[in-house]
N, C-alpha and C positions, 0 to 999 in steps of 0.2 A: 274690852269687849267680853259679853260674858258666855257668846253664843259658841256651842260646840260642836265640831264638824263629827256626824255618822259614820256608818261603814264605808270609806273612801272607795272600796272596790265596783258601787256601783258604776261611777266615773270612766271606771278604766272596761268596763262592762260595751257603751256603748255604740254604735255603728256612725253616728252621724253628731258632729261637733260644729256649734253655731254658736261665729263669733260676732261679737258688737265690734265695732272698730273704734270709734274715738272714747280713748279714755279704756280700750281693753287692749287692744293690738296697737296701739299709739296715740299719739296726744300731738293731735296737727299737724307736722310736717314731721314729726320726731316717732321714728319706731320704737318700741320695747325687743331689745334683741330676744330676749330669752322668750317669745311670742314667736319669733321667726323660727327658732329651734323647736320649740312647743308642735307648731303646726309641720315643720319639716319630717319630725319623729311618727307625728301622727299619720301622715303619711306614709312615709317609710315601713308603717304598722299596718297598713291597711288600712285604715279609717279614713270615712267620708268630711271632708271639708266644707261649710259651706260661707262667706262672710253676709251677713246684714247690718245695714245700716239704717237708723229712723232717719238719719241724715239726708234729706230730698233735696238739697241746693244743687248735691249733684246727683249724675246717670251712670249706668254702667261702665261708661266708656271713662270715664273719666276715672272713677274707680280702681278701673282695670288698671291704666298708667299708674295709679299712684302707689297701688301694691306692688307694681312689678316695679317700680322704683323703690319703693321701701325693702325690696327684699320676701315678698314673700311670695312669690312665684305662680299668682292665678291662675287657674280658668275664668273664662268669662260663665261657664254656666255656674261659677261658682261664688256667684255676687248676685245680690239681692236688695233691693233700697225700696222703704217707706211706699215711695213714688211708683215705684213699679206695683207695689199691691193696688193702688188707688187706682191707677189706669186702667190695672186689671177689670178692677170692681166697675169701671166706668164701659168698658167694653163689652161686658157679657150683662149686665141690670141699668146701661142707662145709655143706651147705646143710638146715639142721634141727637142727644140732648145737648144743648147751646149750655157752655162753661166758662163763666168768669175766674180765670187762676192767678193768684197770688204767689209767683212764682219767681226763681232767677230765670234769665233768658235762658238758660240749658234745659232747663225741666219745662220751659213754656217750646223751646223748642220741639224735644221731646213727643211732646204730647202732640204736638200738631204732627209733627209725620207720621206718629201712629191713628190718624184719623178723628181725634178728637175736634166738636166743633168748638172751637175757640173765640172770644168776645171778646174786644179792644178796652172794655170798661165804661163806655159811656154810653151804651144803650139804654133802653127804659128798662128793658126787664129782662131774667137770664134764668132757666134752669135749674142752674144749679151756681153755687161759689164752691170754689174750693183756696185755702189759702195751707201755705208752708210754710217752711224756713227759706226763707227771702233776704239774701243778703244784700240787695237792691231796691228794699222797699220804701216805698215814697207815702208821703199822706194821701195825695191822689188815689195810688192804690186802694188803699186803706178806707178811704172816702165812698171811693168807687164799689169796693164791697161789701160795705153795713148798707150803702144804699141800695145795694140789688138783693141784700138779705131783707129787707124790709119791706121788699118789696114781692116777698115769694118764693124768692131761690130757696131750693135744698141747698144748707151749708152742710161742707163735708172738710175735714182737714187731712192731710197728710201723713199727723204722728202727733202725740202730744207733749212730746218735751220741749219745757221751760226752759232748758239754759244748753247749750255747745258747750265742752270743755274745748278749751287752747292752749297752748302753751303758755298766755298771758294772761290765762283768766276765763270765767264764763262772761258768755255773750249768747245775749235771748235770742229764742231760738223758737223753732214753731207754734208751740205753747202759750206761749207770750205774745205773737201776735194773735192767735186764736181770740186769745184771752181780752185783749184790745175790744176785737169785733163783738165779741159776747158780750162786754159791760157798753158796749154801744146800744146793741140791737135786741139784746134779752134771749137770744140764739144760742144755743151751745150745740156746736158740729159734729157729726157722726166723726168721728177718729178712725184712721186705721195703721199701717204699720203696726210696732210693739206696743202694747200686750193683746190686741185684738185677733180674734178667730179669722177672720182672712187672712192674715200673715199665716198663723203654722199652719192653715190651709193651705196655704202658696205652695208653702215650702214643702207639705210632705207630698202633694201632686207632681213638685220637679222634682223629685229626689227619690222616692217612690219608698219613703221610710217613714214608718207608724209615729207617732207620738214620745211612745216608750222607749223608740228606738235613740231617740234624739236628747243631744244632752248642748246647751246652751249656755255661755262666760256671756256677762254683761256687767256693770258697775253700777245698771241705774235699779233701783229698786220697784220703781212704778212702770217701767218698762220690760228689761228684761228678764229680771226676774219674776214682773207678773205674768210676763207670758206662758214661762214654765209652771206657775204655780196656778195659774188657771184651765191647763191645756193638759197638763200629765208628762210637762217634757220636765228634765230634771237641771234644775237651776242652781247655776254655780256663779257668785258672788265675787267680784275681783275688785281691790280696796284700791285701786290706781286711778279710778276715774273719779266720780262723782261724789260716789257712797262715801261717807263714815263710821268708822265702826258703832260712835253711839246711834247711828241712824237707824243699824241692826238692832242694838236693844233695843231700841225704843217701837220698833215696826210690831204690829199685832202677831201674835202666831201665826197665823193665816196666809201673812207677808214674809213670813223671812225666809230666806233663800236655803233650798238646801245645802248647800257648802259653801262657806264663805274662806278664800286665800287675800295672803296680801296681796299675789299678783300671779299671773299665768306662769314664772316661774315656780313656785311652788308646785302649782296643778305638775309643771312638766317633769319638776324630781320626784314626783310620789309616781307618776307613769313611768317612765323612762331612767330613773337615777341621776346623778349627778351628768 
């Protein structure tokens, strides 16, 4: 890789550290220790924590269990998914409106107890669509939502990533069914989650911290690093998830992340030492 990381001190500069989870803080059910030490220190230092995920299969709650089983000791105001910004957006500019969602039962859950009006799929007409990362999805589904996109609905997705890292692989992920509906229906969906202006709007309205104040680990280059590079936040590259180092060469100027490590260890010895 030919790309060369700048003045490092801006990193350690920061108030507010926003992590991606799969593929930066762990890979499936598998933690990266030197991430639980990373964020324990950070802590320890005063620094504001916050995790996001584009990952909408699941909710806070679920979240919440699976960090505090992996070791890294949440808050709940300290978690943030895809889903939650959508809801968001659906609550304050679409508020009343009939939604067909493409969803797991957790995020279909969800959404109905926070008030959203919800559509079985077999209606004539609907609002709006909105589809996910669906790890439950059927053609029906799928059926169900080109035909209400053809029929009127504002489509809206979730997040835009192509593929889940796992511990055995990618496996398609919001993106990809997006992408389905669009070569059906000629539709391409309003996106939210990473890299979009509702997310680090989310985020600095709960956190109550600028832009410049915030410094963001991701692995994907079209998400979390473009949120930084679109937003003013400062974007740090970790080679454990997704990314490739030649995928940094190859990315435009425009695109490539301000610091790129092989992993949130390194981030944590240039903060903290050994």
């Amino acid at each position: 890789m030919k790309f060369t990381n700048p003045n490092t001190d801006i990193i350690k500069d920061k108030k507010l550290y926003i992590f991606d989870m799969d593929g930066t803080i762990y890979l499936g059910g598998n933690p990266f220790d030197y991430a639980i030490r990373y964020i324990k220190n950070l802590r320890k230092n005063g620094k504001k924590v916050l995790f996001f995920t584009n990952n909408a299969s699941h909710t806070t709650p679920f979240y919440m269990k699976k960090l505090e089983r992996l070791g890294f000791e949440p808050r709940e105001d300290e978690i943030m998914t895809s889903g939650d910004v959508t809801l968001e957006f659906l609550k304050r500019f679409r508020a009343g409106k009939s939604v067909y969602l493409v969803a797991t039962d957790e995020l279909v859950e969800e959404y109905r107890e926070k008030g959203i009006n919800l559509l079985c799929g077999n209606e004539d007409k609907a609002d709006i669509v909105i589809t996910s990362f669906d790890t439950s999805l059927t053609y029906e589904k799928l059926d169900n939502a080109c035909r209400l996109i053809r029929g009127g609905a504002e489509y809206l997705s979730t997040h835009p990533d192509m593929n889940c890292p796992t511990e055995t692989g990618f496996i398609p992920d919001s993106g990809a069914i997006a992408a389905f509906c669009t070569a059906s229906t000629g539709k391409v969906p309003t996106y939210f989650g990473k890299p979009y202006k509702e997310t680090v709007e989310m985020i600095s309205e709960a956190t109550g911290y600028s832009n410049k104040e915030m410094c963001i680990f991701g692995d994907r280059l079209y998400t979390d690093i473009a949120l930084g590079k679109k937003f003013g936040v400062t974007a740090v590259l970790v080679l454990s998830g997704e990314t490739q180092p030649e995928d940094v060469d190859n990315a435009a100027d425009a695109d490539k992340p301000d610091f790129v490590f092989g992993s949130l260890d390194d981030v944590d010895k240039l903060m903290f030492g050994n």
